[in-house]
N, C-alpha and C positions, 0 to 999 in steps of 0.2 A: 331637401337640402336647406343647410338655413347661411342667412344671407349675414355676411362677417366682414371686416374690415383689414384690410392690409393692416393696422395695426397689430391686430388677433393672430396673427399672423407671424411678425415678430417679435410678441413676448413668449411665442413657444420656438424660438431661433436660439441655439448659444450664444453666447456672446463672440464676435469679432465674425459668424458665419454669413451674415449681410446686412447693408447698410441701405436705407431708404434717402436715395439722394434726390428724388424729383417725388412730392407730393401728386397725387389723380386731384386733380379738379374738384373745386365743390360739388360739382354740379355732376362729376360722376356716379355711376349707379354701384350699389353697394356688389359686391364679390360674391357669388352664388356655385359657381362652377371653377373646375380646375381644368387647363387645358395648357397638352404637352405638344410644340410646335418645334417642328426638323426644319433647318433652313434653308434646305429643299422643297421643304413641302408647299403646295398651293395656299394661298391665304383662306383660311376657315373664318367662318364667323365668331366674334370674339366678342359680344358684348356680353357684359358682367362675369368676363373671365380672367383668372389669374393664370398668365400665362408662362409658360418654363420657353426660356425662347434658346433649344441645346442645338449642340453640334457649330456653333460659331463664339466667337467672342471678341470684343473692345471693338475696333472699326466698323471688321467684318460682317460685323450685325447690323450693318444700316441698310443693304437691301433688301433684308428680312421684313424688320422693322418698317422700312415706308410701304414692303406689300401688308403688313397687318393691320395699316392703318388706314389702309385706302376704303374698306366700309366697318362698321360698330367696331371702333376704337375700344381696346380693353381696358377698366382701371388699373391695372396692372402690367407693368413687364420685367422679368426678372432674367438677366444677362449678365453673364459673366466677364470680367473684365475688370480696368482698373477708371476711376474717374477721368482720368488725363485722356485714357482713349475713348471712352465714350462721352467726349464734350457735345460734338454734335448731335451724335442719337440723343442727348438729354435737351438740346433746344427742339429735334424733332417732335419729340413727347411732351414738351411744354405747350406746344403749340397743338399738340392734339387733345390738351387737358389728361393727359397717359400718366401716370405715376413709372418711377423707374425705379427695381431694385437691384443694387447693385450687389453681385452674387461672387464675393471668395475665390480665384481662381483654384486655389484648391480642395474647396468645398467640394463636398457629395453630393452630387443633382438626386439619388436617390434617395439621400436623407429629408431636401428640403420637400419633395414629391411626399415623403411618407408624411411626415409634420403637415402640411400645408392641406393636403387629403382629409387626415385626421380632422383638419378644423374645420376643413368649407363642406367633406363629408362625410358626418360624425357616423360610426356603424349602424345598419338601420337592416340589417338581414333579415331578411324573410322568415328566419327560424332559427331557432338554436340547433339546428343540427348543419347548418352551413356554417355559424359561428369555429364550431367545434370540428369540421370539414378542414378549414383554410388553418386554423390553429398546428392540427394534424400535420398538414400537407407541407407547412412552412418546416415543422420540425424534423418531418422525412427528409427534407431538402438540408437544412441544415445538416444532418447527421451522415447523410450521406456525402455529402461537402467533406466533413472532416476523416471520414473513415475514406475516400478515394485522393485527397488534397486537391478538389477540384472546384469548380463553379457549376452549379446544378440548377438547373427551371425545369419545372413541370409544367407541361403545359395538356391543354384539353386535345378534342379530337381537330376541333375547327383551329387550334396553334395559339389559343386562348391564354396567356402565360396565367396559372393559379398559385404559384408557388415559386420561392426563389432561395438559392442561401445568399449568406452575407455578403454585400457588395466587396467587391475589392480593385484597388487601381490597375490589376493585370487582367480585365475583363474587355474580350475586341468590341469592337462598331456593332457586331450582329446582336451580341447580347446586352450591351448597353440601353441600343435603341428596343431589341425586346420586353426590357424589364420597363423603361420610362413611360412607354403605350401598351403596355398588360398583349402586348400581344406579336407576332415576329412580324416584321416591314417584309411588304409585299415582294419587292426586289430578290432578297434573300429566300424570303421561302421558293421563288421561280428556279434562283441559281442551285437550290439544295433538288427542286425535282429534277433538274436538268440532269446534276448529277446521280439522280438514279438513289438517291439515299432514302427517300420516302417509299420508294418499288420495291427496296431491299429490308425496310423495314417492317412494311406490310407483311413479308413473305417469309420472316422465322419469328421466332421468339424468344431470338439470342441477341447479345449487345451485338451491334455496328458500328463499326468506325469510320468514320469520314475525317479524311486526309486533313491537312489545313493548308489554305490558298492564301499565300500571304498578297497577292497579286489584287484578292478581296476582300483583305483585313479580317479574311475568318481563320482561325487558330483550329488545331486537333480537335474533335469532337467524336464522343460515344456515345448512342441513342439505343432505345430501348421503348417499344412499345408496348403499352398498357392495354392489355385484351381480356373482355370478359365475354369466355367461351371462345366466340370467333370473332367477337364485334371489337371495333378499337376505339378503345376510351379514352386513347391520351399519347403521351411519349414522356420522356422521361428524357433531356440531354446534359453531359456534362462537358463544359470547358475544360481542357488543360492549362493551368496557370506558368507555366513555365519550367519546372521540374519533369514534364511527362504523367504517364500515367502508369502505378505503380502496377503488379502483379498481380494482384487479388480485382481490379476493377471489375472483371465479368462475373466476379461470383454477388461483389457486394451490391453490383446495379440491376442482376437478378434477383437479389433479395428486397432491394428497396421499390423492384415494380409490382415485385405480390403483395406488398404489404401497401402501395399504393393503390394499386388495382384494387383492393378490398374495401380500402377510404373509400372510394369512388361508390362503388355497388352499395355499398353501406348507404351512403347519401341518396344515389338516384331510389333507391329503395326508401328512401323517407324512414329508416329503423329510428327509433326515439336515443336519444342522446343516456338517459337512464340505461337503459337496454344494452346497449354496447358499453358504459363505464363496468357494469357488472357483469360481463360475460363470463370474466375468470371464476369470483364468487357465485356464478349460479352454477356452472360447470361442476364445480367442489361441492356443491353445496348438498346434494345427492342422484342415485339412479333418474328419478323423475324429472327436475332440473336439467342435468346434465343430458337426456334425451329430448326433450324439448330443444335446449339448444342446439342438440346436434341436429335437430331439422331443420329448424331455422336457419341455420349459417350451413347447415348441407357437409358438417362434417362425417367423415365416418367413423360410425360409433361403433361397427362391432370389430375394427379391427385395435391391436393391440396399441397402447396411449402410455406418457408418462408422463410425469411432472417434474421442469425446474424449480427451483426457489434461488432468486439472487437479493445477496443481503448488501448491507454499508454496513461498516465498521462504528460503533455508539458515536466519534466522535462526528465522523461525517453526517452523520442522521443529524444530528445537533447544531451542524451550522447553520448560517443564516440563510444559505443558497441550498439546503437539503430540498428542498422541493423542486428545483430549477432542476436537480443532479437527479432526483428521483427519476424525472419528465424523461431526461435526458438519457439515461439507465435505459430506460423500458425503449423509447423508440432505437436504441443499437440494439439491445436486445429481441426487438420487431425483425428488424432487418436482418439481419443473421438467424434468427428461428427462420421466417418465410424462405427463406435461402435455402435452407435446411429441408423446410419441410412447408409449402404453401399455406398451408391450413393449419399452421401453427396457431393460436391465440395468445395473448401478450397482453396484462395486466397488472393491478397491483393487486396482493394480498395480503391482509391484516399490516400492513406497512412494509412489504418487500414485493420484489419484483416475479409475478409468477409467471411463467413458459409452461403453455400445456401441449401438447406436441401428439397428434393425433393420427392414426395411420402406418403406423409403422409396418412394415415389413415381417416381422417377428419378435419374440420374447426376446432375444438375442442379440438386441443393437444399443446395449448400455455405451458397448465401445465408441459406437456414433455419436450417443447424447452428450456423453462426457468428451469428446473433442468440442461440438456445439457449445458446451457451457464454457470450455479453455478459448475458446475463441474470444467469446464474450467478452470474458476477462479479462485476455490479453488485450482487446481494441479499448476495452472501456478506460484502463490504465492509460494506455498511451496517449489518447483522444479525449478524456475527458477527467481527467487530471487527478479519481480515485481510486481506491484500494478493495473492491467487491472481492467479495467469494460467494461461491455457489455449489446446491446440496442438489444432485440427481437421484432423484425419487426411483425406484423401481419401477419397473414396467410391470406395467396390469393388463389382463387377457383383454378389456376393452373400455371401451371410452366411459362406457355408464362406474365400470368399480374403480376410478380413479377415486374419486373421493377417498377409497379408504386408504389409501396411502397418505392423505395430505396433513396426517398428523405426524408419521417417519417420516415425511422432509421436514416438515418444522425442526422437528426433536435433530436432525442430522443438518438442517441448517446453523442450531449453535453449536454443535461438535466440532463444523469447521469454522465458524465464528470466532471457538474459543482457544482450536488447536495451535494457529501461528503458524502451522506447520505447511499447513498445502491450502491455495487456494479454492480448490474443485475435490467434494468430495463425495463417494457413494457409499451408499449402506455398508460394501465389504469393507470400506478402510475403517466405520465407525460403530460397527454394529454391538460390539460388546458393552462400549462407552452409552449407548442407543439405549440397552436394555437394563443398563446398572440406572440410568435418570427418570427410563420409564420405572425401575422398582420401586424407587425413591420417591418419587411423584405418586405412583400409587400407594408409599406405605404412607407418606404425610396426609392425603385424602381420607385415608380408613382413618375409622375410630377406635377399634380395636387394638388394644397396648396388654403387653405381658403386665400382671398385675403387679410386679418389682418395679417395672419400668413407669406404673402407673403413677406410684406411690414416689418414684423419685422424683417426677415430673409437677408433680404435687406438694413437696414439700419442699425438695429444695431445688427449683429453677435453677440458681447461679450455678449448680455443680453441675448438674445436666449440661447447660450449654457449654459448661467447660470441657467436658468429657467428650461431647459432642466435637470439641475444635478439637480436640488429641485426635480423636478415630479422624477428621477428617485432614489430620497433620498426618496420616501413617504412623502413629505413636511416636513421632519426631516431638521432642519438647518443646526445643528450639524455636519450630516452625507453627507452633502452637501456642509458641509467646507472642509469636510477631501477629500472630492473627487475632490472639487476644487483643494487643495492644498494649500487653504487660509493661509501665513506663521501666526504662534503663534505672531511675532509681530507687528501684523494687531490689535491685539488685549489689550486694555487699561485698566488699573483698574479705577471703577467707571464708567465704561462704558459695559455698556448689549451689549454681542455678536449677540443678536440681532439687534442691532443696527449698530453695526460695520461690520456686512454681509451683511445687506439689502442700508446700508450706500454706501459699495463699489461697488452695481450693477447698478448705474447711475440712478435709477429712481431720480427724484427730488423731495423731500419733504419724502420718506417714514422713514428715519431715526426718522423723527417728529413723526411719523403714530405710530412706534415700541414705539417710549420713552412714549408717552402716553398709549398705552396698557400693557408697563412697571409698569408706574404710578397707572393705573386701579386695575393691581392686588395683586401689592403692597399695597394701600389704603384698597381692599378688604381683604385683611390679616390683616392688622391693625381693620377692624372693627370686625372680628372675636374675636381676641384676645381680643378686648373691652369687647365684649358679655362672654367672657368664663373666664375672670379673674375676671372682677368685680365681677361676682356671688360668685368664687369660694374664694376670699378674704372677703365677706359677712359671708361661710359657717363659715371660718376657724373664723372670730372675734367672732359667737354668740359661738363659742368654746374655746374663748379665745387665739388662735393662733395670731393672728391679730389685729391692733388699732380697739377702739370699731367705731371711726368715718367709718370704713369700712361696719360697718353693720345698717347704715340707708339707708332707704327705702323711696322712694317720693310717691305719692297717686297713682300712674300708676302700682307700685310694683316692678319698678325699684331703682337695687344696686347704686345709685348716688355715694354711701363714696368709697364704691371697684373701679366705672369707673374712679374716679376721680383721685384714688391713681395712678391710670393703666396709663391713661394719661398724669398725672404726671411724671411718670415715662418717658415713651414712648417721650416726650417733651427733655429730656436729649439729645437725638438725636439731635436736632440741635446746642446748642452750639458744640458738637462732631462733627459734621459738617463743621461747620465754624472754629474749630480753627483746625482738624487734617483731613482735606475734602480726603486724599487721603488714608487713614487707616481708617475711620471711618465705610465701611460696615466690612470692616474684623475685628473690634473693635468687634462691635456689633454680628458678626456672632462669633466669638472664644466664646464671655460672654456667649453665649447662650448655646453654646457647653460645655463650663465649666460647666454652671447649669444643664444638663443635665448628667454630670458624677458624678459632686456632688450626684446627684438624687438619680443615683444609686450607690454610694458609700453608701449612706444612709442604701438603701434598703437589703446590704449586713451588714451593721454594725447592723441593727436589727436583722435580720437572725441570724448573730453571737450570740449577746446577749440574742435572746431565746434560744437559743441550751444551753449555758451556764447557763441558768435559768431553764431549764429541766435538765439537769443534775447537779443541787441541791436539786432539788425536789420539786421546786417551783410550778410550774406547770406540765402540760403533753402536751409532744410533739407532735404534728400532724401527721396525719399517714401519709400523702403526704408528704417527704422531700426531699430535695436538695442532688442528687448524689454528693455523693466525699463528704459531707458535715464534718466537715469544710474549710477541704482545696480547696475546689474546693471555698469556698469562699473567701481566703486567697491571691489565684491564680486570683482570678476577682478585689480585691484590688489595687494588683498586677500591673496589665496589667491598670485599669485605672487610678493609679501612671504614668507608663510609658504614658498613652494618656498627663495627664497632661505638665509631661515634655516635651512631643516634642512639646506643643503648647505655653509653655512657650522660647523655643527656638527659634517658627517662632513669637512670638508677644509678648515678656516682656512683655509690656503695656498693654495688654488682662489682662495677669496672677498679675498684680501692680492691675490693675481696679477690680478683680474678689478679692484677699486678702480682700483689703481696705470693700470689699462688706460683705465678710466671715465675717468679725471681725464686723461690725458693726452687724448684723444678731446673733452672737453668744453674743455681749453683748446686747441686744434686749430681747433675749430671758432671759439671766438670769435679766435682767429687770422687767419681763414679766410674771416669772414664778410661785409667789405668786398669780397674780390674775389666772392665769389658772387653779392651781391647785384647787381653789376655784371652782373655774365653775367644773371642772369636779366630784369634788367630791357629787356636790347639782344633777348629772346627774343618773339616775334611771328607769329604763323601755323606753318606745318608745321614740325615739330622732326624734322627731315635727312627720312628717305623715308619715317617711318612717317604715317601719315592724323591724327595726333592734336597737337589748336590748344591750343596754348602762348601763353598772354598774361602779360605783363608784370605782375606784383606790384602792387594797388591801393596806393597812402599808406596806407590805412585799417591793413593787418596788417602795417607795417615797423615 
């Protein structure tokens, strides 16, 4: 131990955690030991000790204090409380040449114990394999903490406290004073055998629960002892903090005793700290290895074995705490595998977390692993604030042919890496995906290329890789631009993106190949529209919507007056063309769009007007109607008002061409509307061969 000064002491303090109000005497001896005194306890001998003077504070602490003082005075005493109340104890300690620190009332006595430990006694362990022991044991505790919402000490066979999770202020008198003297006060552990909790513990190998005595400041407790074979190596207890204890506690504080009980045996066994980091990797690593190990750790090897593989998401691997999350990953995943299956192993692999899970039952318990692995998951999300997924390897007849599956979890651990889709996945959901990456991987490995494929790869690289992102786009262009990174102004108006992509891949001539199959189905649209307007401007003239020249007919029973008007029409396009060639498709495309909100502007302004003609009593309303109606009407007027405006914004000239069109159209119609009403009114039963009765116009809507 080496010998440090109350100073040393408080420049490893935060700030405002304690204040040194009474200097130790010159003449006292330098600080060598740390010692934790109960203000109950009998006065110990205290020279060159820094002493934690708990369990009292501010007045209260002067009969403590004059018993500590009565033989070797410590240079140190460190009391909680505020100056005002400890005026006297600070003359007691001047006079004893005693230094005083004056300790935060609501400071963490186990934080200044850890600090203060640390400095009077630096780590000095016997081996690195108790280094790595208490590392372990701390982290079981911890994790087991957050997956029960409890307060957890492990303690040895003799009540030895080896392990603790993080202090917190809902922790009673038993566990407080256990954690501050590494070990449970003599009192408590009498009143625990009294109650028979040590008798009932000895005697299963299932959690116990002991009541809580509020009468003794002890809260809920579940224990759990740690047995290797038949002998008992420990206990395992957790506090309830105030919430209870949730549902799952007996399964997770079964899983956190196998996977301690193994720390334990690992250590009393002196195995070398190398030995146990690479169990996973010697396990995988082949038959030979993998048999080896299975005698050493006494697993069974000839019954059927699988592998997990649990990954992190690139971004989480890359944070600054990834190694913390890693740590922290593998021991939930300890605890939950031993839970599972005692003889699970739990490691890292090539940077993920690997589960080898040995013993099973039969070929036939994917169903079990894969809950195993959803477990995982779901606690590691909730409890440790990331996003894993995990690949369940197939089951192998035994523990030695594991190996040869560990390249199918890899290859299925990015499957579900990469899907977004399911967190837990097994060969049946990925296997086709499995075998297209394994072809891929082996064709990119071989050397062997079609001698076309040679010669292209050879001469002209650029088109290669370009071809290469088309087949891996699904011959989607689109999607084969964006992967190129084609910049947006590659690309021109009046000009097909298909053209301007196939244009920049060097072929010669294919830009030609695109405009013509541009052209093709362009034309092919134009003869559509020939087909479907001319008829449908026939229907509307023998109805009088329409010039009568619309609805003649040639001896084939072809609309000639409708194609012709269509065409007519459709022919506007080229002057449009030639005098505005570089606005002329977005002319055309906005006009269309217009007509199309018109459309339906229409079809809401009748809506309106029947509703308003049924609530006159003109007619009767349909039982099928328009929720929200009228306002849901009002609201789609609304909204294709605003379509108009923004397109009057990107194209005046659209919305100039589309007026100019409205007005003629509406004085057309009052044109128009004498001879229609004629036609409609001479209309009367079937209209030509379709089944649908056409009656004459009431007075009431002319």
């Amino acid at each position: 131990m080496a010998a440090v000064t109350v100073d040393d002491i408080l420049s490893d303090l935060p700030l405002g955690f304690a204040s040194l109000v009474l200097r130790p005497a010159s003449s006292s001896p330098a600080i060598e030991r740390l010692l934790i005194v109960d203000a109950d306890d009998e006065a110990p001998g205290s020279a060159a000790a820094f002493v934690l003077l708990i369990g009292v504070r501010g007045r209260s602490a002067l009969p403590a204090l004059r018993r500590l003082l009565k033989k070797d005075p410590p240079p140190v005493v460190a009391v909680k409380g505020s100056r005002g109340e400890l005026s006297e104890a600070e003359e007691l300690l001047r006079d004893a040449g005693t230094g005083l620190l004056l300790v935060d009332p609501g400071a963490d006595w186990d934080r200044l114990l850890s600090i203060a430990k640390d400095r009077i006694q630096p780590p000095s362990y016997q081996s690195e394999v108790l280094t790595l022991l208490e590392e372990d044991l701390f982290a079981i505790a911890q994790t087991t903490a957050r997956l029960t919402s409890s307060h957890v000490v492990i303690e040895d066979a003799a009540n030895k406290v080896l392990a603790y999770s993080t202090v917190s202020n809902d922790i009673d008198e038993l566990r407080k004073a256990s954690i501050l003297a590494r070990r449970g006060p003599r009192k408590y552990e009498l009143l625990l055998k009294d109650l028979g909790a040590y008798r009932e513990l000895h005697g299963t190998r299932l959690p116990v629960r002991v009541p809580a005595r509020p009468q003794d400041g002890l809260r809920e407790r579940v224990a759990i002892t740690l047995f290797a074979g038949d002998r008992i190596m420990g206990y395992i207890w957790l506090q309830e903090t105030g919430a209870g204890f949730g549902p799952d506690v007996d399964h997770v504080l079964k899983g956190s005793a196998a996977r301690t009980s193994a720390e334990l045996i690992r250590y009393r066994n002196q195995q070398s700290v190398h030995m146990r980091e690479d169990r996973v990797a010697r396990i995988l690593s082949g038959p030979a290895e993998a048999s080896a190990s299975a005698h050493s750790e006494k697993l069974p090897a000839e019954r059927p074995a699988a592998l997990i593989l649990i990954g992190m998401s690139e971004a989480e691997a890359q944070a600054d705490d990834a190694a913390l999350k890693h740590g922290e990953l593998a021991n939930l995943a300890s605890i939950h595998a031993a839970a599972y299956k005692a003889s699970a192993v739990v490691g890292q692999f090539k940077g993920d977390t690997a589960v080898i899970v040995p013993g099973l039952q039969s070929a036939a318990a994917e169903p079990g692993l894969r809950s195993l692995a959803e477990s995982i998951i779901k606690d590691a999300r909730k409890h440790l604030g990331i996003s894993p997924y995990a690949a369940v390897g197939p089951v192998v007849p035994d523990l030695l042919s594991i190996h040869s599956v560990t390249r199918m979890a890899v290859a299925l651990l990015e499957c579900v890496g990469r899907s977004g889709d399911t967190s837990v996945g097994t060969v049946d959901d990925f296997e086709g995906e499995i075998l297209f990456r394994e072809a891929v991987r082996n064709f990119s490995a071989s050397t062997f290329r079609h001698r076309s494929l040679s010669r292209l790869l050879r001469e002209d690289g650029e088109l290669a890789e370009t071809l290469r992102a088309y087949f891996d786009s699904a011959l989607d262009v689109a999607a084969c631009a964006r992967r190129m990174l084609l910049p947006y102004t590659s690309y021109e108006k009046g000009v097909s993106p298909f053209v301007t992509f196939f244009g920049s891949i060097g072929i010669q001539g294919v830009d030609v190949i695109m405009n013509l199959v541009v052209l093709t189905a362009a034309l092919s649209s134009l003869n559509a529209g020939l087909y479907s307007t001319g008829r449908i401007l026939r229907s509307m003239s023998v109805n009088g919507s329409a010039p009568k020249f619309a609805s003649r007919m040639n001896k084939a029973g072809v609309p000639y007056g409708g194609i012709a008007i269509t065409a007519g029409v459709s022919l506007l396009g080229v002057p449009l063309n030639y005098l505005v060639p570089a606005q002329a498709f977005e002319i055309v495309l906005n006009v269309a769009s217009v007509g199309i909100i018109m459309t339906w502007a229409t079809i809401v302004l009748c809506q309106l007007q029947l509703k308003r003609w049924a609530d006159k009593g003109w007619l009767e309303r349909p039982s099928f109607r328009m929720i929200g109606a009228p306002y849901t009407g009002y609201l789609s007027l609304l909204f294709l008002a605003g379509v108009l405006i923004m397109v009057f914004i990107d194209s005046p000239l659209t919305m100039l061409v589309t007026a100019i069109a409205s007005a003629l159209m509406i004085a057309g119609w009052y044109a128009c509307r004498t001879r229609i009403r004629e036609i409609a009114q001479t209309r009367e039963g079937h209209t030509g061969l379709s089944p649908v009765i056409a009656n004459p116009p009431s007075t009431t809507f002319r």
